[in-house]
C-alpha positions as CSV (number, residue, x, y, z in Angstrom):
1,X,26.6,-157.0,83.5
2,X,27.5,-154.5,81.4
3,X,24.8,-155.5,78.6
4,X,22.1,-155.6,81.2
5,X,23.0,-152.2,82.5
6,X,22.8,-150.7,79.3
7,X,19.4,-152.5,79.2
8,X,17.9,-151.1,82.5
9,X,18.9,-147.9,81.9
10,X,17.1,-147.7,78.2
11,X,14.0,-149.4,79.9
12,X,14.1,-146.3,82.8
13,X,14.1,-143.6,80.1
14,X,11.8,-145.4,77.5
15,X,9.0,-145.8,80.1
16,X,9.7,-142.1,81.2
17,X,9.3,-141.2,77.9
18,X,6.4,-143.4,77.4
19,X,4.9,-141.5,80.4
20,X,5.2,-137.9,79.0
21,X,3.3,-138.9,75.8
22,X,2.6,-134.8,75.8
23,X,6.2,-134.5,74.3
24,X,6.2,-136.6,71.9
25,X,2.8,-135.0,70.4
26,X,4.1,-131.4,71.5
27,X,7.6,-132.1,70.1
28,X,5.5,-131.9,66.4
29,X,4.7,-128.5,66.9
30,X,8.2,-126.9,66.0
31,X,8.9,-129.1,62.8
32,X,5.4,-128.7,61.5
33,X,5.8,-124.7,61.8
34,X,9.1,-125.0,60.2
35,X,8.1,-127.3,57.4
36,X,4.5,-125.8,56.1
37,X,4.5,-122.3,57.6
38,X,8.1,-121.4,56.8
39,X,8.0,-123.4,54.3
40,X,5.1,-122.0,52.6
41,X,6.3,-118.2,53.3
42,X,9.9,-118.8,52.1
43,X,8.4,-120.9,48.9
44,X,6.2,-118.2,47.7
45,X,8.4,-115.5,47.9
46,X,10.9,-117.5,45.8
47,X,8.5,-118.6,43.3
48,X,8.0,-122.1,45.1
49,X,11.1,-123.2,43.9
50,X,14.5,-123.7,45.2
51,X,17.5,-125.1,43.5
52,X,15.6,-126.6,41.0
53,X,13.0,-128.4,42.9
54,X,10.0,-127.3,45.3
55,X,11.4,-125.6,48.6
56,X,9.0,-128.0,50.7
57,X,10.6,-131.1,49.8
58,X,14.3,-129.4,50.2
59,X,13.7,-128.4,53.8
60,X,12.3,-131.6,54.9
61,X,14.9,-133.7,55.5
62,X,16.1,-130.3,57.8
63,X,12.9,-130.3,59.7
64,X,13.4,-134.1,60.3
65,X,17.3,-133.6,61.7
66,X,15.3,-130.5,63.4
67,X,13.3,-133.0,65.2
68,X,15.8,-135.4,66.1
69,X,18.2,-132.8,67.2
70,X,16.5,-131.0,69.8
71,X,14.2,-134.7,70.8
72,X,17.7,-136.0,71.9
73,X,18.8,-132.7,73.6
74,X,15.4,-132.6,75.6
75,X,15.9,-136.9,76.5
76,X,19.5,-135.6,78.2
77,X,18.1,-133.4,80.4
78,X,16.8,-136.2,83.0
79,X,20.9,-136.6,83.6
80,X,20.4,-133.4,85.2
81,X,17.0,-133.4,86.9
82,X,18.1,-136.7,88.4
83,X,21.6,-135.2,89.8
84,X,19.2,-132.2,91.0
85,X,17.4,-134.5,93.1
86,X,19.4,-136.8,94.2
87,X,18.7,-140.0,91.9
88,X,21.5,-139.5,90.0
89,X,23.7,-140.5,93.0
90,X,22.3,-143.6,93.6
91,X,22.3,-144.5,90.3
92,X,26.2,-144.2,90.5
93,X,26.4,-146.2,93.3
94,X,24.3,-149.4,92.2
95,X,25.8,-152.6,90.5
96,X,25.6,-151.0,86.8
97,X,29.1,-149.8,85.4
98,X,29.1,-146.4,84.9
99,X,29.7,-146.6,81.1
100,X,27.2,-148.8,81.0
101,X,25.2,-145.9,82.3
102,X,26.4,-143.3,79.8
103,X,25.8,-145.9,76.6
104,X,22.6,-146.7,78.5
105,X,21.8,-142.8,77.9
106,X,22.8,-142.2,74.6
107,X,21.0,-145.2,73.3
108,X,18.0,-144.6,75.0
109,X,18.2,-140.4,74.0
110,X,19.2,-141.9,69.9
111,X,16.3,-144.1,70.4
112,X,13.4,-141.7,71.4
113,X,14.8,-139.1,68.7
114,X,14.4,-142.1,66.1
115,X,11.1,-142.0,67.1
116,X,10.4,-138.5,66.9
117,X,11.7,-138.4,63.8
118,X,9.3,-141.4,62.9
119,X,7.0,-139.7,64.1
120,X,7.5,-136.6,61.6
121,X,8.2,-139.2,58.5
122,X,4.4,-139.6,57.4
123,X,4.1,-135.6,56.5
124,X,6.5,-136.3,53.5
125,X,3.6,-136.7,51.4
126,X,2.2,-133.4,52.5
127,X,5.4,-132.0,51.6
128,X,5.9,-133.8,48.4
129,X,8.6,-135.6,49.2
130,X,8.6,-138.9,47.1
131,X,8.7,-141.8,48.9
132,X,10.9,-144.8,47.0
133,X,11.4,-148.0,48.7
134,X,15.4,-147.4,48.4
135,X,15.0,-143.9,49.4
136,X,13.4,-144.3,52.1
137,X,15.7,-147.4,53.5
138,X,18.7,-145.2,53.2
139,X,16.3,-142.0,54.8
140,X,16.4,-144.3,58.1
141,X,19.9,-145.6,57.9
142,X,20.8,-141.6,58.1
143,X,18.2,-141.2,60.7
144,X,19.6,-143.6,63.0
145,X,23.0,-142.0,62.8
146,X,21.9,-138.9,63.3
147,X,20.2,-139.6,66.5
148,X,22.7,-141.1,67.8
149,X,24.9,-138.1,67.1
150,X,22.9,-136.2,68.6
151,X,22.4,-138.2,71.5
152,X,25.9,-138.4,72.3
153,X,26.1,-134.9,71.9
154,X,23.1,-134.2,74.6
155,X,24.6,-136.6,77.1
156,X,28.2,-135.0,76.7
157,X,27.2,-132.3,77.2
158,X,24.1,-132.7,79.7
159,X,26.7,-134.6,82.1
160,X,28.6,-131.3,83.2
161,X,25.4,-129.4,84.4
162,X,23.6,-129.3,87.9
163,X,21.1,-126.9,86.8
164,X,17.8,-127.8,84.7
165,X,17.4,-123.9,84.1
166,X,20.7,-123.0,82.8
167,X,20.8,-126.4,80.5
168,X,18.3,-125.7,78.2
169,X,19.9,-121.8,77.9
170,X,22.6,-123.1,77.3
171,X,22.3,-126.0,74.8
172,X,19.7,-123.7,72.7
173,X,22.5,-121.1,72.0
174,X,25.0,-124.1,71.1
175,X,22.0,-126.1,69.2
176,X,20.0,-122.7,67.0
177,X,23.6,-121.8,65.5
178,X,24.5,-125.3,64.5
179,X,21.0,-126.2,63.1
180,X,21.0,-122.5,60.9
181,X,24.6,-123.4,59.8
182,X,23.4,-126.7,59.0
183,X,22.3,-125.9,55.5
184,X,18.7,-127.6,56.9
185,X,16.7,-124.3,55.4
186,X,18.8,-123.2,52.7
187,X,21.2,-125.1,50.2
188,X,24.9,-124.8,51.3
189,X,26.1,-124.7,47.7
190,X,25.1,-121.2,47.2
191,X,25.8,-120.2,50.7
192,X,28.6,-117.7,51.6
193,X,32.0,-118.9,52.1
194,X,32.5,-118.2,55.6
195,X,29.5,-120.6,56.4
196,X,30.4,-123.5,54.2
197,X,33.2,-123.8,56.1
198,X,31.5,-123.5,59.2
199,X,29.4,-126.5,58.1
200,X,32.3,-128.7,58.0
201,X,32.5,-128.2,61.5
202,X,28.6,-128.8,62.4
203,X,27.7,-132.2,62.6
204,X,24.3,-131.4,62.3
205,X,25.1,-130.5,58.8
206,X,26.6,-134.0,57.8
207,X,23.6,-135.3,59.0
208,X,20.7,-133.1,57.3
209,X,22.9,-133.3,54.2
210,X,22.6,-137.1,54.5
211,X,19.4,-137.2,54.7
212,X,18.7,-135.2,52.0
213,X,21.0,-136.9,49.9
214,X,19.2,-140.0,50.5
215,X,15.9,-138.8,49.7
216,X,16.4,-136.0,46.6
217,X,20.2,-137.4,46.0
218,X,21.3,-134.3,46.2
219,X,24.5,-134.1,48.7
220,X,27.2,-131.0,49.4
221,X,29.4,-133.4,51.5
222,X,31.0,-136.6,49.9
223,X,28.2,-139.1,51.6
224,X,31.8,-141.0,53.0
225,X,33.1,-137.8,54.3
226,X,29.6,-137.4,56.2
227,X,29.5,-141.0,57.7
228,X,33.2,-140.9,58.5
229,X,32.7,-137.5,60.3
230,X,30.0,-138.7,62.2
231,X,31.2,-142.2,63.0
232,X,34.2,-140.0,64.5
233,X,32.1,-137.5,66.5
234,X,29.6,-140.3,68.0
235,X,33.0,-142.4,68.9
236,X,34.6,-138.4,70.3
237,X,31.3,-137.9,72.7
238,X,30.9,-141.0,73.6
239,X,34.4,-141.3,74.7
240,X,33.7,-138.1,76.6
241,X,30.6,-139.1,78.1
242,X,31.9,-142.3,79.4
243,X,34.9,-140.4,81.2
244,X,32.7,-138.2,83.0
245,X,29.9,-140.4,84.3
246,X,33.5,-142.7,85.5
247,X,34.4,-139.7,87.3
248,X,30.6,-139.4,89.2
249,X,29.8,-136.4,90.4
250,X,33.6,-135.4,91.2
251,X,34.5,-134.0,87.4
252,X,36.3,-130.5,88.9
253,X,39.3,-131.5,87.5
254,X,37.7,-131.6,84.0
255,X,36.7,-128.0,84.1
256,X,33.7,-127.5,85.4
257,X,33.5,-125.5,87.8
258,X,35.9,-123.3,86.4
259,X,33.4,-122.4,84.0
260,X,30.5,-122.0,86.3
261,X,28.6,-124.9,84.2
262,X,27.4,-126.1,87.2
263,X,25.8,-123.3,88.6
C-alpha cells in the first residue's frame, strides 16, 4: 500500500506537470538570464576570467542548482492550492498512508526539478563547459541529490501554509539569501569570512559546490562532508514532512498558527 501510494501520488503531480508544459519552458527564462546575461556582464568586467578559468563555465553548475532549487519550490506549492480548495482533505482521508503522501511529494517535486535541470544541461556547450563522460555521470549523481534536497525542503516547508499568496513571499526571501550565499555566482574561497560560514549552513551550497566539483573538480567543501550534510538534511525534512502530513490539517500544536504561517 504504501509503495502504491507513493506511486499515485507521483503520477498526480507528473501529469500536472505534464499539463503546465508553459513552466517547464518558462522555468528557462531565469537560468538563461543568469548564465549568459549575467554571465556575460560579470565576465567582461573581470576580464572573462574568474579563479583561473572562464566565469561562464564557473557559474553553471549555480545556474543548474538555480534551476532545480526554485523548480522544486514551485512543484510544492500544489500542497497548498489543493488545501485551498479543498482537495487536500480528501486526499487525507483516502486509503493512501499519509507518509506515503509526503514521500509521494517530495519524489515527484525531486523528480520534475531533475528534469528541469535536464532540461538546462544541453546549454553547457554554450557556456563552455566540457562535457566528459565521467563528468557528466557524477554532474547527475549531484543533480539527483540536489533535487531531492530541495524537494524535501519545498514540501517541509509548503505543508505549514494555507495561503498560495503568502507561500511564494515567503519561500523567495528564505530561497534568494540561500542561493546568493550558496557560492553559485562567486567562488566561496575568496568570499568574506562571515559568509563562508554561512555556507556551511546553506544546503544549497553543498549542492552547487558538488556540482561544480563534478564538472571543473574544483570543490570548497570536502565532497563527503557535502553528501553527508545533505543525506542528513533530506533524512531532517523528510522526517518533518512526514510528521506533519500525519498530523492532517490539525498541526497547531507544531506552531503554526502561532506564527500566522497560515494566514
Amino acid at each position: 500500500m504504501m509503495l502504491r501510494g507513493i506511486y499515485a501520488v507521483v503520477v498526480l503531480d507528473m501529469k500536472r506537470f505534464w499539463l503546465d508544459r508553459a513552466r517547464l519552458i518558462a522555468g528557462l527564462a531565469q537560468p538563461l538570464l543568469y548564465l549568459f546575461v549575467l554571465g556575460a556582464g560579470i565576465g567582461s568586467s573581470m576580464g572573462g576570467s574568474m579563479g583561473g578559468g572562464s566565469y561562464k563555465p564557473f557559474i553553471f553548475p549555480g545556474v543548474l542548482g538555480l534551476s532545480q532549487l526554485f523548480t522544486a519550490t514551485f512543484a510544492a506549492i500544489t500542497i497548498v492550492f489543493d488545501r485551498q480548495i479543498g482537495f487536500f482533505k480528501a486526499v487525507l482521508v483516502s486509503p493512501v498512508p499519509r507518509p506515503a503522501i509526503a514521500l509521494g511529494k517530495i519524489a515527484a517535486g525531486a523528480l520534475q526539478a531533475y528534469l528541469q535541470g535536464l532540461v538546462v544541461l544541453p546549454f553547457a556547450w554554450l557556456a563552455g563547459v566540457p562535457l566528459g563522460l565521467g563528468p557528466t555521470l557524477a554532474l547527475l549523481g549531484a543533480m539527483a541529490l540536489a533535487s531531492v534536497t530541495f524537494s524535501a525542503m519545498g514540501v517541509a516547508v509548503a505543508a505549514r501554509f494555507t495561503s498560495t499568496t503568502v507561500f511564494p513571499i515567503v519561500s523567495n526571501a528564505v530561497l534568494l539569501p540561500m542561493f546568493f550565499l550558496s557560492g553559485a555566482l562567486y567562488p566561496l574561497m575568496t568570499a568574506p569570512r562571515w559568509m563562508q560560514l554561512a555556507a556551511h549552513l546553506d544546503p544549497v551550497a553543498y549542492a552547487v559546490d558538488l556540482m561544480r566539483g563534478a564538472l571543473l573538480g574544483r570543490f570548497f567543501f570536502n565532497p563527503w562532508l557535502s553528501l553527508g550534510a545533505l543525506t542528513a538534511i533530506i533524512a531532517l525534512l523528510t522526517w518533518l514532512a512526514v510528521r506533519i502530513f500525519n498530523r492532517g490539517e490539525d498541526d497547531s500544536s507544531l506552531g503554526a498558527t502561532n506564527f500566522n504561517w497560515r494566514r
